[in-house]
N, CA, C and O atoms as CSV, one atom per row, in Angstrom:
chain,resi,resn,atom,element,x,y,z
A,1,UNK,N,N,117.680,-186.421,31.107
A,1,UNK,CA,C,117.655,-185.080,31.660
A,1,UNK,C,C,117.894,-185.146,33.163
A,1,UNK,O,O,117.411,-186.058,33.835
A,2,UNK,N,N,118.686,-184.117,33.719
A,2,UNK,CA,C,118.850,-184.171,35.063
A,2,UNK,C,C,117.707,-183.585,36.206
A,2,UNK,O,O,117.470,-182.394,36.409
A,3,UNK,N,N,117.167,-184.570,36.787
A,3,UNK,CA,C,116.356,-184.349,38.101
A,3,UNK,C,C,116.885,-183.594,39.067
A,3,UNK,O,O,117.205,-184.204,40.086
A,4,UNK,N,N,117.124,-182.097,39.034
A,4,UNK,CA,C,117.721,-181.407,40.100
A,4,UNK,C,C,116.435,-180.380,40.281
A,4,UNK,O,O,115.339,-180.158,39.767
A,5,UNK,N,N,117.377,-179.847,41.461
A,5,UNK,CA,C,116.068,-178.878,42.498
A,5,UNK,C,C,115.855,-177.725,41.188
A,5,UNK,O,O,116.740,-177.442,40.380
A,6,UNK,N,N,114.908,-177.333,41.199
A,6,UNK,CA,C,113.914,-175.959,40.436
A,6,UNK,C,C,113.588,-176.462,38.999
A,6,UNK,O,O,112.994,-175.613,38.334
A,7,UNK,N,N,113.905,-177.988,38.168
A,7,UNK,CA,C,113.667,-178.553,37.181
A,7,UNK,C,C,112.024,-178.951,37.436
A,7,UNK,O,O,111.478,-179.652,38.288
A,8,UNK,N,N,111.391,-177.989,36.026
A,8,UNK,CA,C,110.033,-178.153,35.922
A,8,UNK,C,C,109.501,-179.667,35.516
A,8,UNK,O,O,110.145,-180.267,34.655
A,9,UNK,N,N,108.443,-180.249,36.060
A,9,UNK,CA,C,108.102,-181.695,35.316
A,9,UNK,C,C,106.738,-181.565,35.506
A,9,UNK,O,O,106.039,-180.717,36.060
A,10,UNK,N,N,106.446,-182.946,34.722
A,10,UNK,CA,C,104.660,-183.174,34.548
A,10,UNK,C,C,104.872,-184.714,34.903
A,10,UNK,O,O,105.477,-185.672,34.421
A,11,UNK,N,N,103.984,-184.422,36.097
A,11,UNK,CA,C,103.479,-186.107,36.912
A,11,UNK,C,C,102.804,-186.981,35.767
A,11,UNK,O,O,101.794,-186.458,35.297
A,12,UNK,N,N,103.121,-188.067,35.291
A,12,UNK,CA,C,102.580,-189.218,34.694
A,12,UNK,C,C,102.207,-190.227,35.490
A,12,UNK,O,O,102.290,-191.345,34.981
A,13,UNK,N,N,101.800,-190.154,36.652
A,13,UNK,CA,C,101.310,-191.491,37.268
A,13,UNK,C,C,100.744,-190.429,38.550
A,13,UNK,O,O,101.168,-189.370,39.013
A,14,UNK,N,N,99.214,-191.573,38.933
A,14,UNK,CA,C,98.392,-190.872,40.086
A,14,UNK,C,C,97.396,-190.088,39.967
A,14,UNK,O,O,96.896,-189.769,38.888
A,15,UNK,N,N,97.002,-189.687,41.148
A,15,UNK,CA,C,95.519,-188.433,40.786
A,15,UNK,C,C,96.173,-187.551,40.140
A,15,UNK,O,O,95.631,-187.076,39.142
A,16,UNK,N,N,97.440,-187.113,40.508
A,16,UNK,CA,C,97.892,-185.597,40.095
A,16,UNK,C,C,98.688,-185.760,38.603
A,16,UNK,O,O,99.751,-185.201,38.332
A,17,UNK,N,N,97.912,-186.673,37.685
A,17,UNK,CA,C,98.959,-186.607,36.791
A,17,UNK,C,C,97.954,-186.096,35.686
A,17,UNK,O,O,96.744,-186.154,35.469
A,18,UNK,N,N,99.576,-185.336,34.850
A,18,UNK,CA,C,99.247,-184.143,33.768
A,18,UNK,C,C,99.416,-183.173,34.762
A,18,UNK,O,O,100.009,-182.356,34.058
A,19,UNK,N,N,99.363,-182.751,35.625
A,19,UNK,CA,C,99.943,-181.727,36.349
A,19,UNK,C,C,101.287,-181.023,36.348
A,19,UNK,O,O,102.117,-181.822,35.914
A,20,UNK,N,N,101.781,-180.001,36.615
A,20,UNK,CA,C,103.353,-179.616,36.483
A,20,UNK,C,C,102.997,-179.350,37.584
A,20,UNK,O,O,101.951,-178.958,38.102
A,21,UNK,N,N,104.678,-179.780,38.134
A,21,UNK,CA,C,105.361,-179.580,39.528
A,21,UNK,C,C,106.526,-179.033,39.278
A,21,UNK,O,O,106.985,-178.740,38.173
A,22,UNK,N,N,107.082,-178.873,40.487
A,22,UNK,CA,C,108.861,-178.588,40.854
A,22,UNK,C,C,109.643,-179.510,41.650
A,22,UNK,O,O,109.459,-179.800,42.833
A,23,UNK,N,N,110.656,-179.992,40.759
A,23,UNK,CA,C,111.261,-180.751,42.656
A,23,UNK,C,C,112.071,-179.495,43.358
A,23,UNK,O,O,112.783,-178.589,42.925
A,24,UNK,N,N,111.711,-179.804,44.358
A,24,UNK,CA,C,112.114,-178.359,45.466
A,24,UNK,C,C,113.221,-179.659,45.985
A,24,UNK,O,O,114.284,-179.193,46.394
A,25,UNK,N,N,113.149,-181.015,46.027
A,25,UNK,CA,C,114.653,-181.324,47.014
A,25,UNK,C,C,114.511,-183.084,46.552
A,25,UNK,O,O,113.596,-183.905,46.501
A,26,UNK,N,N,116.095,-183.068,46.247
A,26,UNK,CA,C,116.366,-184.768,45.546
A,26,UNK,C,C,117.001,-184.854,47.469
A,26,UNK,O,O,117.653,-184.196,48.279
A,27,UNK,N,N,115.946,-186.650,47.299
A,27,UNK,CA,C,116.556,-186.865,48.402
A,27,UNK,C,C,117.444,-188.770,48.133
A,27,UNK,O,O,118.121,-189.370,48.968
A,28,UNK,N,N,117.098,-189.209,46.791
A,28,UNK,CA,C,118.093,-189.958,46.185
A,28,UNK,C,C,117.911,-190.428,45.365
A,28,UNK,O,O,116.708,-190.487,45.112
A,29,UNK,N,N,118.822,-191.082,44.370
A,29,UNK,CA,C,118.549,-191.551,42.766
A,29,UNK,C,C,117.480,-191.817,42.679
A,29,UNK,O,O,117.424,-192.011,41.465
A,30,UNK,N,N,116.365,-192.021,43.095
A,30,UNK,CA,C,114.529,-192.742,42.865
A,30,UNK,C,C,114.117,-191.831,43.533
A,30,UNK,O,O,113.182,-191.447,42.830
A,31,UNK,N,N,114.136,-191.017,44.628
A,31,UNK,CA,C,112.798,-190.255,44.705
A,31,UNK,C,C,112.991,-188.538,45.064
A,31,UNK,O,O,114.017,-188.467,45.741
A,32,UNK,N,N,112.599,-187.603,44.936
A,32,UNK,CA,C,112.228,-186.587,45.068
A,32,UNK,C,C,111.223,-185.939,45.871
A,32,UNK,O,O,110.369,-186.627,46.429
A,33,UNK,N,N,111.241,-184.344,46.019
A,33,UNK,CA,C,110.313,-184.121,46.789
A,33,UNK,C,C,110.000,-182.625,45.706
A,33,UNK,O,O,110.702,-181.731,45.234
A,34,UNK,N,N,108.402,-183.033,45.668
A,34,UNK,CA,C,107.490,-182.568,44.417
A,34,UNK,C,C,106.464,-181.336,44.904
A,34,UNK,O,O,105.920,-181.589,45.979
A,35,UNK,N,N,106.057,-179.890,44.234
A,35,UNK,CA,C,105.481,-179.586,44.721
A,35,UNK,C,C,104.946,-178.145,43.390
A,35,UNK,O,O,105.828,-177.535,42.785
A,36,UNK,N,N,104.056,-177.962,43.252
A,36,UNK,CA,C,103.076,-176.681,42.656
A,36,UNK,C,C,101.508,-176.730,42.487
A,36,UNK,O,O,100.618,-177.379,43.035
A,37,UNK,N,N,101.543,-175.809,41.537
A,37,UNK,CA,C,100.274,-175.431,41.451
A,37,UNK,C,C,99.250,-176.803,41.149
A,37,UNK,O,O,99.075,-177.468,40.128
A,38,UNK,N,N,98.658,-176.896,42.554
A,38,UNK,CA,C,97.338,-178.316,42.063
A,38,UNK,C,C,97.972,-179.437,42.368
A,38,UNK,O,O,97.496,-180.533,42.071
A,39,UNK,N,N,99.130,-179.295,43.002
A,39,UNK,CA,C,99.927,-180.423,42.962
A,39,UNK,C,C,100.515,-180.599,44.854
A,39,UNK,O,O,101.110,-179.652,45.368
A,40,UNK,N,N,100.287,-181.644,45.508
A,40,UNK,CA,C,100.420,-181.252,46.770
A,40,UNK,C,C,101.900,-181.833,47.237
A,40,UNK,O,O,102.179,-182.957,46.819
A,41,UNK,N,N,102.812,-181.196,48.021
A,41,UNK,CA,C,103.970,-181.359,48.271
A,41,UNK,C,C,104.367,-182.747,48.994
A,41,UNK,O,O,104.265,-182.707,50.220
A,42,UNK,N,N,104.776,-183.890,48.471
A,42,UNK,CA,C,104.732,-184.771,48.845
A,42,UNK,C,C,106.363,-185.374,47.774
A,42,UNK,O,O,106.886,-184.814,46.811
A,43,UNK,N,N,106.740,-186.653,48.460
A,43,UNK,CA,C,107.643,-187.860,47.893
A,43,UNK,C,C,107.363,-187.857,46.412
A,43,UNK,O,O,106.280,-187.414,46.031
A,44,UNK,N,N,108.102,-188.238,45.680
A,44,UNK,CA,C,107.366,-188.672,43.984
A,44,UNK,C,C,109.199,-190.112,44.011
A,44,UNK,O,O,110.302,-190.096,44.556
A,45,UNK,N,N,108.625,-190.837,43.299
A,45,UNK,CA,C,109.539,-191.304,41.944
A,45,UNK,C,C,109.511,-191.274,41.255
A,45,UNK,O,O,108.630,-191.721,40.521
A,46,UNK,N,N,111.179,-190.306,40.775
A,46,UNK,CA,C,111.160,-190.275,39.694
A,46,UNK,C,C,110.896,-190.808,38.155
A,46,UNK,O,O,111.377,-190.260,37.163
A,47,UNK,N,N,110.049,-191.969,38.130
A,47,UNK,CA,C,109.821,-192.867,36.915
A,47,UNK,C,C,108.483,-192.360,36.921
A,47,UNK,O,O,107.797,-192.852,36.025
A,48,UNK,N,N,107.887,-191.514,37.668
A,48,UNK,CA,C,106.435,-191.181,37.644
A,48,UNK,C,C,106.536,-189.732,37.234
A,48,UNK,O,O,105.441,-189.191,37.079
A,49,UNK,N,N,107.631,-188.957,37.016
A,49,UNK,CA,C,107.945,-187.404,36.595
A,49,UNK,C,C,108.271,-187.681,34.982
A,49,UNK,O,O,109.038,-188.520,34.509
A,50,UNK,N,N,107.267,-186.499,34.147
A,50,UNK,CA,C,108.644,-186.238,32.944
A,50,UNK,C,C,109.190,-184.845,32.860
A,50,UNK,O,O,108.460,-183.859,32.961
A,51,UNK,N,N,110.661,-184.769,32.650
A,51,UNK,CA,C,110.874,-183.648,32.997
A,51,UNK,C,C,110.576,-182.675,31.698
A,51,UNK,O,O,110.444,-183.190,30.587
A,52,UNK,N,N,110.489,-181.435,31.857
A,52,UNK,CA,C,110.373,-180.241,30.659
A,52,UNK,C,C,111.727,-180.010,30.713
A,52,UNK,O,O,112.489,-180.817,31.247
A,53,UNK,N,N,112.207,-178.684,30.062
A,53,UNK,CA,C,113.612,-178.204,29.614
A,53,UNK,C,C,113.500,-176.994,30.329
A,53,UNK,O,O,114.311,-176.069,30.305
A,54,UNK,N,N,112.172,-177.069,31.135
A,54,UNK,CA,C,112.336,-175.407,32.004
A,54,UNK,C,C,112.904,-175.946,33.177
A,54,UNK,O,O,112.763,-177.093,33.603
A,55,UNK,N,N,113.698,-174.825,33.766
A,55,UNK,CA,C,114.040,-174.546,35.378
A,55,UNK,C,C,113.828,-173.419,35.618
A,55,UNK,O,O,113.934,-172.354,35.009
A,56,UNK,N,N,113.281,-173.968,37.276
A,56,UNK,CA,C,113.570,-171.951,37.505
A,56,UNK,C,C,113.875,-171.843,39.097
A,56,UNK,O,O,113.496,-172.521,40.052
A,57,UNK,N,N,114.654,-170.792,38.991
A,57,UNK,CA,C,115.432,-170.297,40.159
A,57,UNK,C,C,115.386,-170.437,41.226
A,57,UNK,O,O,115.736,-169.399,41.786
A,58,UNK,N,N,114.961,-171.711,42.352
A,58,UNK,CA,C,114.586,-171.958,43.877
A,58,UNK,C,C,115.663,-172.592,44.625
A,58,UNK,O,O,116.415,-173.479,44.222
A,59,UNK,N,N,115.642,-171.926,45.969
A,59,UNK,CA,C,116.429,-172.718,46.490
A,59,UNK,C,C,116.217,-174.505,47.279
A,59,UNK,O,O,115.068,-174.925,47.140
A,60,UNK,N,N,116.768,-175.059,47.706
A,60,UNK,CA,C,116.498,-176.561,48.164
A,60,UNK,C,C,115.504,-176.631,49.084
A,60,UNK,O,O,115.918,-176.259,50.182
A,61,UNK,N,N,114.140,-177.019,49.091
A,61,UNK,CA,C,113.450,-176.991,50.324
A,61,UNK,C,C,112.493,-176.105,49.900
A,61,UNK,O,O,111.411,-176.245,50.470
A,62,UNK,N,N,112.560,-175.193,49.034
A,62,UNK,CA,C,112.099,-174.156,49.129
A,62,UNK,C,C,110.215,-174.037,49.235
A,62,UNK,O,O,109.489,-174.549,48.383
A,63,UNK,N,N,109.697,-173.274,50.435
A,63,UNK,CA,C,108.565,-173.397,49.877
A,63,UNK,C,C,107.272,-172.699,49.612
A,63,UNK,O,O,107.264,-171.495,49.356
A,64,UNK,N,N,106.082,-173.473,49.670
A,64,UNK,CA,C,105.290,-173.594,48.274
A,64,UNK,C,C,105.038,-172.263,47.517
A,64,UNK,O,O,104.799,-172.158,46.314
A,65,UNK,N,N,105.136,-171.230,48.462
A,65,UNK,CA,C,104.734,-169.629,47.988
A,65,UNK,C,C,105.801,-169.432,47.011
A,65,UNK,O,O,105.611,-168.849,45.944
A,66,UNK,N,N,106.818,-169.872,47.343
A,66,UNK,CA,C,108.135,-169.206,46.894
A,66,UNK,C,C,108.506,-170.249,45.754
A,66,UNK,O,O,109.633,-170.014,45.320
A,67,UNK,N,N,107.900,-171.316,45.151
A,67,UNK,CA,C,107.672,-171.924,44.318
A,67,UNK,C,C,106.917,-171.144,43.675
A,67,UNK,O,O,107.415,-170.536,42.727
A,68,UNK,N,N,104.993,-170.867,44.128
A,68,UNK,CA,C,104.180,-170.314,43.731
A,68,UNK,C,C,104.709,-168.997,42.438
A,68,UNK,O,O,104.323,-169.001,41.269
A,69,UNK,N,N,105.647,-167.979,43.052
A,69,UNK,CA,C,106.417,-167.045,42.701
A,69,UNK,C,C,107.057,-167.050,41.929
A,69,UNK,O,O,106.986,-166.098,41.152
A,70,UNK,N,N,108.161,-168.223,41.655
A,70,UNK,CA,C,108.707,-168.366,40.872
A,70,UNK,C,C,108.432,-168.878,39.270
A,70,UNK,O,O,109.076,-168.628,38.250
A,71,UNK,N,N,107.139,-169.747,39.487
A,71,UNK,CA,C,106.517,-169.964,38.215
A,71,UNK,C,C,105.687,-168.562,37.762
A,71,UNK,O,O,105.907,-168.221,36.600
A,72,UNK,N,N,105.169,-168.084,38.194
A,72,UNK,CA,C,104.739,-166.862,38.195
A,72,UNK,C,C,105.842,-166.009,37.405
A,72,UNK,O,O,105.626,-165.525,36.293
A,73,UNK,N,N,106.535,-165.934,37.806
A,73,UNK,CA,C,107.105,-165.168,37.015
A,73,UNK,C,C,108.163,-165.583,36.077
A,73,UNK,O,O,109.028,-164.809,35.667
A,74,UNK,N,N,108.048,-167.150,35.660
A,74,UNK,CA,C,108.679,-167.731,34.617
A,74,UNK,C,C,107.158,-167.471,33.566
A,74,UNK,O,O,107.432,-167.160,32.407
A,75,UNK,N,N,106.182,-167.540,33.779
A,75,UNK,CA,C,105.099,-167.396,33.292
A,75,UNK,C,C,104.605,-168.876,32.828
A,75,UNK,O,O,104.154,-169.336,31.779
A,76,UNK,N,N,104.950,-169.473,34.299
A,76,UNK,CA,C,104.024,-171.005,33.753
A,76,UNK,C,C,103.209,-171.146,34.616
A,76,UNK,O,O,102.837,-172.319,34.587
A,77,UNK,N,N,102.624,-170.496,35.523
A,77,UNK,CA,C,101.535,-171.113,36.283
A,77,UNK,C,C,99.841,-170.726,35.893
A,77,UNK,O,O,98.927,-171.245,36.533
């Protein structure tokens, strides 16, 4: 599955795992930049994400409110 910006995932590795995030911004083949509800905006690698089949609509960077918002009204938060 492709690791692109607004692709929903669940952290498998760390405190924050079982959590869903967003990557808000690929910054190269291994790592990402991760961020939602319970989940604090920081680096991830990707071997520590699994992705879901949801996306939703953000732009690159985008942030955390406007993340916040957007799951909100995908109705996953």
């Amino acid at each position: 599955m492709v690791m692109d910006v607004g692709r929903v995932c669940v952290k498998i590795a760390g405190h924050e795992a079982g959590r869903r995030c967003v990557i808000v911004e690929k910054l190269d083949d291994t790592f990402v930049v991760v961020t939602g509800l319970g989940v604090k905006r920081r680096r991830c690698n990707i071997a520590h994400l699994e992705p879901t089949d949801k996306i939703i609509e953000i732009q690159k960077g985008a942030s955390d409110e406007e993340v916040r918002r957007a799951l909100e009204a995908a109705g996953l938060s």
